[in-house]
C-alpha positions as CSV (number, residue, x, y, z in Angstrom):
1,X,-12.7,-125.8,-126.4
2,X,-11.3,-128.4,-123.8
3,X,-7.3,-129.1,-124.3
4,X,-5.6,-132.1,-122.8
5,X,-2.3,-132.5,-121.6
6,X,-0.7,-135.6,-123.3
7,X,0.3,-137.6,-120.1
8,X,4.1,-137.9,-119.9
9,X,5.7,-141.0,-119.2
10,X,7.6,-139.2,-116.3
11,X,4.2,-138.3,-114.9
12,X,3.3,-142.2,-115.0
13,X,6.7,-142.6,-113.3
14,X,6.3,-140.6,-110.5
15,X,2.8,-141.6,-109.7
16,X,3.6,-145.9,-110.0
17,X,6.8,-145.1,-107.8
18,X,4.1,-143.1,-105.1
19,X,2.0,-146.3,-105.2
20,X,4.7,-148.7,-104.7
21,X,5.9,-146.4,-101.8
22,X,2.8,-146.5,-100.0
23,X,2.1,-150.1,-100.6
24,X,5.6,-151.0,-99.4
25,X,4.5,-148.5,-96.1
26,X,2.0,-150.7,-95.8
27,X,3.3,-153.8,-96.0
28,X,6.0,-152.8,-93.0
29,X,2.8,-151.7,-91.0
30,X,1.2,-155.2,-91.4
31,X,4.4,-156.4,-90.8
32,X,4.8,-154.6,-87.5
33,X,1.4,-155.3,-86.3
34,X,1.9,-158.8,-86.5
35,X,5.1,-158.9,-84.7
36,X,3.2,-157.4,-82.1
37,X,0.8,-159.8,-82.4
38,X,3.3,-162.3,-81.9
39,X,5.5,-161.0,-79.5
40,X,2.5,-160.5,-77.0
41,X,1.9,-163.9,-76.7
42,X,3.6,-165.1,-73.8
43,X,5.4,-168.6,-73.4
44,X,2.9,-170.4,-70.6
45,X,4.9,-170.8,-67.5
46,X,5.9,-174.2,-66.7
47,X,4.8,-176.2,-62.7
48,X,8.9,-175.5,-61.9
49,X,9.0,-172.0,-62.6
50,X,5.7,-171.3,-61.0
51,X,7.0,-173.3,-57.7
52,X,9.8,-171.2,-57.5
53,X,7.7,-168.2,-58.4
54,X,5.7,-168.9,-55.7
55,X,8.3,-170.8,-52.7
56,X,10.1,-166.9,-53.2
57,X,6.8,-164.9,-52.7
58,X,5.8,-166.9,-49.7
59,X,9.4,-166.9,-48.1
60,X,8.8,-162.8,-48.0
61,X,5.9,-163.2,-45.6
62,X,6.2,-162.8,-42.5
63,X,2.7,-163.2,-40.7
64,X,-0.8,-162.6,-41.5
65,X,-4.4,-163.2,-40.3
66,X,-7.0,-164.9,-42.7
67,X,-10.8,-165.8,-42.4
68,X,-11.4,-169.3,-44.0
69,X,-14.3,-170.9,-45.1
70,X,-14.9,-174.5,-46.4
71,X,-18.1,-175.9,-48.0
72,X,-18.5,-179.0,-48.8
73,X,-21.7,-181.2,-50.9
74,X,-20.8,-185.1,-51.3
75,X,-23.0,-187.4,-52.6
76,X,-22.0,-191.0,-50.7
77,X,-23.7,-192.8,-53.0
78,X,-27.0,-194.8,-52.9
79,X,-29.5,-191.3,-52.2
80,X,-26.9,-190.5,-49.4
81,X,-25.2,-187.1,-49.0
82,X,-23.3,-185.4,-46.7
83,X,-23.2,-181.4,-46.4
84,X,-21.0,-179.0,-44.2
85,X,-20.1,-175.5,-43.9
86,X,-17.2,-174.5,-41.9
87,X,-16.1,-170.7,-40.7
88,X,-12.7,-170.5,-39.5
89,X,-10.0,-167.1,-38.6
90,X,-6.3,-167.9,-39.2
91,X,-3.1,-166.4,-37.8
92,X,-0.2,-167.4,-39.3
93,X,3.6,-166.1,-38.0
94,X,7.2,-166.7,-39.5
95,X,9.7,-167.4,-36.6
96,X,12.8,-168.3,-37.8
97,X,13.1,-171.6,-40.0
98,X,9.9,-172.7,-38.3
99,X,6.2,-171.8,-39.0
100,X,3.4,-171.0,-36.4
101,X,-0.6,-171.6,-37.2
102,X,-4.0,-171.4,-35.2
103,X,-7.2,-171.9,-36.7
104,X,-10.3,-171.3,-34.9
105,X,-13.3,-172.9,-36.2
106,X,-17.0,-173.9,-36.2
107,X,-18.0,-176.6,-38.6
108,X,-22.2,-177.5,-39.2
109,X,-22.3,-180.7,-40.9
110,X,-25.7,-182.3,-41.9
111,X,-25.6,-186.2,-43.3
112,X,-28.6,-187.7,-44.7
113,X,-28.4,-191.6,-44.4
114,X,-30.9,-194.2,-45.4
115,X,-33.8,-191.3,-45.0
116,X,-32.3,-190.5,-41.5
117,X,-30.6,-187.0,-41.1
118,X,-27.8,-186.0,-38.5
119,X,-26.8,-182.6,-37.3
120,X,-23.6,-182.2,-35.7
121,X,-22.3,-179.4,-34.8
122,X,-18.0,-178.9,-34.0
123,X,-15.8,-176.0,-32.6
124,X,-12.1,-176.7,-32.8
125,X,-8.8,-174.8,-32.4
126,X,-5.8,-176.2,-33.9
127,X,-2.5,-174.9,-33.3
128,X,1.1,-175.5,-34.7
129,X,3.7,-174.2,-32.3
130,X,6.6,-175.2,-34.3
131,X,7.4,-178.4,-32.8
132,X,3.7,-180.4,-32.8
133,X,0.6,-179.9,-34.4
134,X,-2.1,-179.8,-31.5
135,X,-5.9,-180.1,-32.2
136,X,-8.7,-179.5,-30.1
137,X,-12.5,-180.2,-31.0
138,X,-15.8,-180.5,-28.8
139,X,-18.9,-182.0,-30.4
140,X,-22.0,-182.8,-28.5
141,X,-20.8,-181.6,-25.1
142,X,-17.6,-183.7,-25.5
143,X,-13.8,-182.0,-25.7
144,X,-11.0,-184.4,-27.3
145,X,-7.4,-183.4,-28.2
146,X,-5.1,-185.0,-30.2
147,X,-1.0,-184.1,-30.4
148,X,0.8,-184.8,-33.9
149,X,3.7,-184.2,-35.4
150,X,4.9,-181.3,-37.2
151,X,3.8,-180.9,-40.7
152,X,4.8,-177.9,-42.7
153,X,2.5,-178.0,-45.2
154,X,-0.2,-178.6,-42.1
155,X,0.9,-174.5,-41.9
156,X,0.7,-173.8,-45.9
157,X,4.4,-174.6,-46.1
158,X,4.5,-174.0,-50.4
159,X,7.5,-176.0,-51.3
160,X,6.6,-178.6,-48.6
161,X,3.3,-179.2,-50.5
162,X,4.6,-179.2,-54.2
163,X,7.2,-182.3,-53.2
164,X,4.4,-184.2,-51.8
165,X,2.2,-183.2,-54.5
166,X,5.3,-184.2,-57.5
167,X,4.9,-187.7,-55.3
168,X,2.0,-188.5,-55.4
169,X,0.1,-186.2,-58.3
170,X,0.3,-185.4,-61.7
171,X,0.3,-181.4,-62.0
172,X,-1.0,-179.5,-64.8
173,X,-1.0,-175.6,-65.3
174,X,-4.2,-174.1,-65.7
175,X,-5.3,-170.4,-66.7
176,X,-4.2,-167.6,-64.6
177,X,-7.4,-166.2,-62.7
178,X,-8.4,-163.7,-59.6
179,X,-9.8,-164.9,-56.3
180,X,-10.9,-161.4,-55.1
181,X,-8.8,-158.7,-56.5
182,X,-5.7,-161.1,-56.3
183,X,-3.8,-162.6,-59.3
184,X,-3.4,-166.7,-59.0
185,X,-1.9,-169.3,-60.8
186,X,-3.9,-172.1,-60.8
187,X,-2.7,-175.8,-60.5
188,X,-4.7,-178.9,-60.9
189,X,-3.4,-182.1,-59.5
190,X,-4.8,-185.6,-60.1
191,X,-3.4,-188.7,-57.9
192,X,-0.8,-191.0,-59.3
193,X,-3.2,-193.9,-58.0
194,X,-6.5,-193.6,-56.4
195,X,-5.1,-195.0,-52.9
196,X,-3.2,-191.4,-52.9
197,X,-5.9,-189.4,-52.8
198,X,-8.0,-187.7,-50.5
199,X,-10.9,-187.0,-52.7
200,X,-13.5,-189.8,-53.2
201,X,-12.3,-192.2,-55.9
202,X,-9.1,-190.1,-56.6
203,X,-10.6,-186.5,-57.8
204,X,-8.2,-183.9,-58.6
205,X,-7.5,-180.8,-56.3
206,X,-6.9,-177.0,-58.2
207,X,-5.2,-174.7,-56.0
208,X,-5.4,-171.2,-56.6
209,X,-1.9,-169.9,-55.7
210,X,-2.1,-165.7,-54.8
211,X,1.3,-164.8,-57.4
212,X,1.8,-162.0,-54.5
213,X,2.0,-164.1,-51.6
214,X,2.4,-167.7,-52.4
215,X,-0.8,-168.0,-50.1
216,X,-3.4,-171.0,-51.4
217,X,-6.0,-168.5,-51.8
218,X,-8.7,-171.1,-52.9
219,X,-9.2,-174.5,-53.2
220,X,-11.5,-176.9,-55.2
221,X,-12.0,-180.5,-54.5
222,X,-13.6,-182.7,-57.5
223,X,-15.0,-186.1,-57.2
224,X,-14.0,-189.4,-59.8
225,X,-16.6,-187.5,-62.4
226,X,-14.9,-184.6,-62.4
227,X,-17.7,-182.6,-60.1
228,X,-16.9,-180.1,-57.4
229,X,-17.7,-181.2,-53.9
230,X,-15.8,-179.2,-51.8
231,X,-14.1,-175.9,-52.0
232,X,-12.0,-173.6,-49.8
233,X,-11.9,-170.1,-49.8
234,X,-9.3,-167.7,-47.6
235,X,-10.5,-163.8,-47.6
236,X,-9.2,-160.3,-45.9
237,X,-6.1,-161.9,-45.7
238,X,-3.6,-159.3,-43.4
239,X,0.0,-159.3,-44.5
240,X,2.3,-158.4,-41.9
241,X,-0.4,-158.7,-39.3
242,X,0.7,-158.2,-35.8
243,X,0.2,-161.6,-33.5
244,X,0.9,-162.0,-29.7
245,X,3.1,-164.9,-29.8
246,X,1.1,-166.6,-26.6
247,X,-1.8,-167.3,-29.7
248,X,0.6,-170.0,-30.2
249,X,0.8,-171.8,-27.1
250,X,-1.2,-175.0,-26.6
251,X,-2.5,-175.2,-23.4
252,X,-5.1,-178.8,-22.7
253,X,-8.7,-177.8,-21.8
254,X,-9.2,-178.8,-18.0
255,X,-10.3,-182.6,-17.7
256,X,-9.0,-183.3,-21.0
257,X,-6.6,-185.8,-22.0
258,X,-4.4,-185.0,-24.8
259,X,-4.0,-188.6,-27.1
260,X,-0.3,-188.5,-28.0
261,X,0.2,-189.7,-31.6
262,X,3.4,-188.2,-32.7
263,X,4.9,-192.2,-32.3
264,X,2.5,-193.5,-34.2
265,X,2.6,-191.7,-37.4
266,X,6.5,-191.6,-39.4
């Protein structure tokens, strides 16, 4: 014959004061995990901590070489459009407070007008030396060059770009993303007024911004709907890349004049 043992109130005790244990156990460990929840998300970044973020990263470099690529699909309007692919290698050098630059390039553009199509094709060299901004182009047999003034953000001068950019543009912060293997912040910024713009009826820009270097990695142009037209792309980018400093010297092709415009611009 079965026998029972009465169930003591201390018995009821002990067991209520287990349950209540592990339910206050788990309560801290839901506790815990949302803390963590909450503590992982990070406060977005605002434009004037990103600058600085990114002025500090590009003051660390000293050269580097680049390979640059620009495609670009506009419609003109009225069935008209206007492609171009353009290859170009970059050397870039720190020298003091000033900032050297040649691009090399080749440029294929095709325009469709009115049912007719044009092919042109372009190889130019541009070079900053520190002082002027010289560029050299030959198209259809026929060499030009042009002197300018000095332009830091001609060179990818960061914090020379972002006070032209808080003139005339309104910045916004996008999502982080890669361009390659490399980290970016991305910044979108739509003109102030359409007649500050270089995109057709005052697009936006987004810069991709390499967190590493400060380098504008890529860059997409947008059109007054909001559509991509043009984008930029820099690849096996060199860091401390050694230059011979005569890459830097402008010399004029022979026969060619060089049209002087550093007194007509401010």
């Amino acid at each position: 014959m079965l026998r029972f043992r009465p169930i003591g109130i201390g018995w009821i005790n002990q067991v209520h004061t287990g349950i209540s244990a592990m339910l206050r156990t788990r309560s801290a460990g839901y506790a815990l995990v949302i803390a963590g929840l909450i503590g992982g998300v990070s406060r977005a970044e605002t434009i004037e901590e990103i600058e600085k973020k990114l002025t500090e990263a590009y003051a660390k470099v000293t050269s580097y070489t680049a390979k640059v690529t620009v495609d670009m699909n506009m419609d003109t309007g009225d069935g008209n459009r206007t492609t171009s692919k353009s290859e170009s290698t970059m050397e870039w050098m720190r020298k003091g407070d000033k900032v050297l630059m040649r691009a090399d390039s080749k440029t294929s553009t095709t325009a469709n007008y009115g049912g007719q199509e044009m092919k042109m094709d372009n190889v130019g060299t541009m070079i900053c030396d520190g002082e002027f901004l010289y560029s050299v182009s030959e198209m259809m047999g026929q060499k030009s060059a042009v002197k300018m003034a000095y332009d830091p953000k001609a060179a990818g001068d960061v914090a020379g770009l972002f006070k032209t950019l808080r003139e005339q543009a309104e910045l916004k912060v996008l999502p982080d993303e890669k361009v390659g293997d490399e980290d970016c912040y991305v910044i979108e910024s739509t003109p102030k007024s359409t007649g500050a713009s270089p995109m057709p009826g005052g697009g936006a820009m987004r810069m991709y911004f390499s967190k590493k270097s400060g380098i504008n990695l890529k860059a997409v142009a947008l059109d007054d709907k909001g559509k991509p037209f043009s984008t930029t792309l820099t690849t096996d980018v060199k860091i401390g890349a050694s230059i011979a400093a005569d890459r830097f010297v402008f010399k004029a092709p022979e026969g060619v004049q060089v049209m002087d415009m550093t007194k007509q611009q401010p």
